[in-house]
C-alpha positions in Angstrom: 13.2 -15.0 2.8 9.7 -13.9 2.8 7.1 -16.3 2.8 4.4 -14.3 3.2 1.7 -13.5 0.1 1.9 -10.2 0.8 4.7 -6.9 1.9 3.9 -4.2 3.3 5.8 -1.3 2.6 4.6 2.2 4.5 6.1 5.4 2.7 5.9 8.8 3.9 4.8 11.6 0.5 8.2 12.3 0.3 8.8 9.2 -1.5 5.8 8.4 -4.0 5.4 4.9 -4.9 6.4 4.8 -9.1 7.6 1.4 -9.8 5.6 -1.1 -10.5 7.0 -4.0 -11.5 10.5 -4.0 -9.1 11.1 -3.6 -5.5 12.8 0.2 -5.0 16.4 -0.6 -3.3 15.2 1.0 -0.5 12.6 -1.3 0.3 15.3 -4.2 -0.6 17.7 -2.9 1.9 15.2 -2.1 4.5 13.0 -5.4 3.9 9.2 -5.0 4.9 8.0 -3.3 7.8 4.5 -3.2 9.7 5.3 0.5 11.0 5.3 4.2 9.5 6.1 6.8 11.1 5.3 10.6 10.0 5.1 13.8 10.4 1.5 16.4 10.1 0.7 19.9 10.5 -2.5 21.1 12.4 -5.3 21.6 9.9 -3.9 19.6 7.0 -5.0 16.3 5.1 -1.5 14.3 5.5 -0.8 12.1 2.6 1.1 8.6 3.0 0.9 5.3 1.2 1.4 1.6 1.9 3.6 -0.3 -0.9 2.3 -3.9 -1.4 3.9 -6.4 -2.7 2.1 -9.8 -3.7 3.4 -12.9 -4.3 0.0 -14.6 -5.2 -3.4 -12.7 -6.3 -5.9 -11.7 -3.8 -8.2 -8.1 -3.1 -7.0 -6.1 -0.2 -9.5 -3.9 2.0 -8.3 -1.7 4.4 -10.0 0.0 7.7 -8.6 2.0 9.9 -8.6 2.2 14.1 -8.7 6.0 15.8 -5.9 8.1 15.6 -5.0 8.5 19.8 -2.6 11.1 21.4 -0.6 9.8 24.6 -3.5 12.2 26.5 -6.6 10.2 25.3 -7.3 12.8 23.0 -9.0 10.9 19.5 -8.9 12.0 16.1 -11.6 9.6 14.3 -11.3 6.3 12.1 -13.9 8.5 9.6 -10.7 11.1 9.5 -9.1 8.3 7.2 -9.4 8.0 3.6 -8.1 5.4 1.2 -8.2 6.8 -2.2 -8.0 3.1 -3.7 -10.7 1.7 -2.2 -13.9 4.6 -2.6 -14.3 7.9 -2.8 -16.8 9.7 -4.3 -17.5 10.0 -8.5 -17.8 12.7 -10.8 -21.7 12.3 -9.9 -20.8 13.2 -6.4 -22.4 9.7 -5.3 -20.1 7.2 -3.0 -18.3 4.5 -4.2 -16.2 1.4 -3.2 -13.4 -0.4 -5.4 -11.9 -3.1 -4.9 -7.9 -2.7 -4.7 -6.1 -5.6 -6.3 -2.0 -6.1 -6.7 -0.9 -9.1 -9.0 1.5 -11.3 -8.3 4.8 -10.1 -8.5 3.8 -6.4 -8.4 3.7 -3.6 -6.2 0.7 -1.9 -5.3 0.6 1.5 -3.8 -2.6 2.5 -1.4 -3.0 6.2 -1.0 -3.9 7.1 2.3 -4.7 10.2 3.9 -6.2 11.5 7.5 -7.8 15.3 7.8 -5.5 16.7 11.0 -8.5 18.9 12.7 -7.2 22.8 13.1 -7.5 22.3 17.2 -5.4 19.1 17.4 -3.6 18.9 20.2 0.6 18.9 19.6 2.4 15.7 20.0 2.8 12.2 18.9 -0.7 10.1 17.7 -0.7 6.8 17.2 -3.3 4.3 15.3 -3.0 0.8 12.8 -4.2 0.2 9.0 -5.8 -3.2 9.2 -5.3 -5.0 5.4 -7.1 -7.4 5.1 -6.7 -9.9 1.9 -9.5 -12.5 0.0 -9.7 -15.3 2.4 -6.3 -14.3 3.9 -5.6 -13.1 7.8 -5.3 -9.5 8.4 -1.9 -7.5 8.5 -1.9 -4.5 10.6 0.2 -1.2 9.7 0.9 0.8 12.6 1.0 4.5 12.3 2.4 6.6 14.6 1.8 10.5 13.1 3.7 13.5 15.1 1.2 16.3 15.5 3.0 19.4 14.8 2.5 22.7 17.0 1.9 25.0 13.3 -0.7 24.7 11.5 -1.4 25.0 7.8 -4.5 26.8 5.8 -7.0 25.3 3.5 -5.7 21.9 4.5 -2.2 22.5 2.8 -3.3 22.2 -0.5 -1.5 25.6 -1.5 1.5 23.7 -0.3 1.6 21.2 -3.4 4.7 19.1 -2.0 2.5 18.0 0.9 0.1 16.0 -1.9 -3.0 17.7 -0.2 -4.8 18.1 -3.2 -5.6 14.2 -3.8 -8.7 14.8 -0.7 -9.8 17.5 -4.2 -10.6 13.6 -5.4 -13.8 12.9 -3.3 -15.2 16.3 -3.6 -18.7 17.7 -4.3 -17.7 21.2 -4.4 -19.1 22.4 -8.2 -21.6 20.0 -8.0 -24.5 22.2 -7.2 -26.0 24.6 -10.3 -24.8 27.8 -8.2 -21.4 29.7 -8.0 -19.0 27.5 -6.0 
């Protein structure tokens, strides 16, 4: 039914990726999609992932475009993290991986984008670009409500909002002082 080499399947925190070797029945009944849709707070690194499914072998890199408000108001491509593709090591230096699904698997890309404390309410809207080996790219768009609250130290007190995976490409400790 599918003919492409690759699914995308966007997925809010709520509903972690796990399986790796079988399509969830949601996905089956639902069927791929090129859109997510969520929900952030004000001040907090929002967590979501894209599922993908692969039907040959190939590396995926992902960018991401600005997140805009209806206003003209811009949160930042450099807001966006992929956890899959770099980050920073246990040396505190940067690094980039490449993220690879085999055929017949499903990949999950952890994704997250740092909501700034003086974001303006409302909805946002932006696209993941993937982009396989020698394949043409396969935009994800993402449109994120903006909630009016706001939540402290990025939510990661709040451990159902999966806040704590941007913990992953910290320096913090680092340094020989007191962190």
């Amino acid at each position: 039914k599918h003919p492409e080499p690759f699914l995308l399947f966007p997925e809010d925190r709520d509903h972690p990726i796990r399986m790796r070797e079988r399509l969830p029945a949601r996905w089956t009944n639902s069927g791929p999609s090129d859109q997510f849709k969520g929900t952030a707070l004000r001040g907090e690194f929002y967590v979501f992932q894209i599922g993908v499914y692969a039907s040959q072998a190939a590396a995926i890199a992902i960018r991401f475009d600005d997140l805009v408000a209806s206003n003209g108001v811009k949160i930042p491509a450099s807001a966006f993290e992929c956890l899959n593709t770099g980050g920073v090591d246990t040396s505190g230096r940067p690094f980039h991986r490449e993220f690879r699904v085999t055929p017949g698997q499903v990949g999950a890309l952890w994704c997250g984008v740092q909501i700034p404390l003086d974001a303006r309410p409302g909805p946002y809207n932006s696209a993941a670009h993937l982009t396989p080996t020698g394949g043409a790219e396969m935009p994800v768009r993402l449109n994120i409500e903006v909630g009016r609250d706001f939540v402290r130290a990025g939510g990661v007190d709040q451990p159902s909002r999966l806040s704590r995976l941007k913990w992953l490409n910290s320096t913090a400790g680092l340094e020989d002082t007191i962190t």
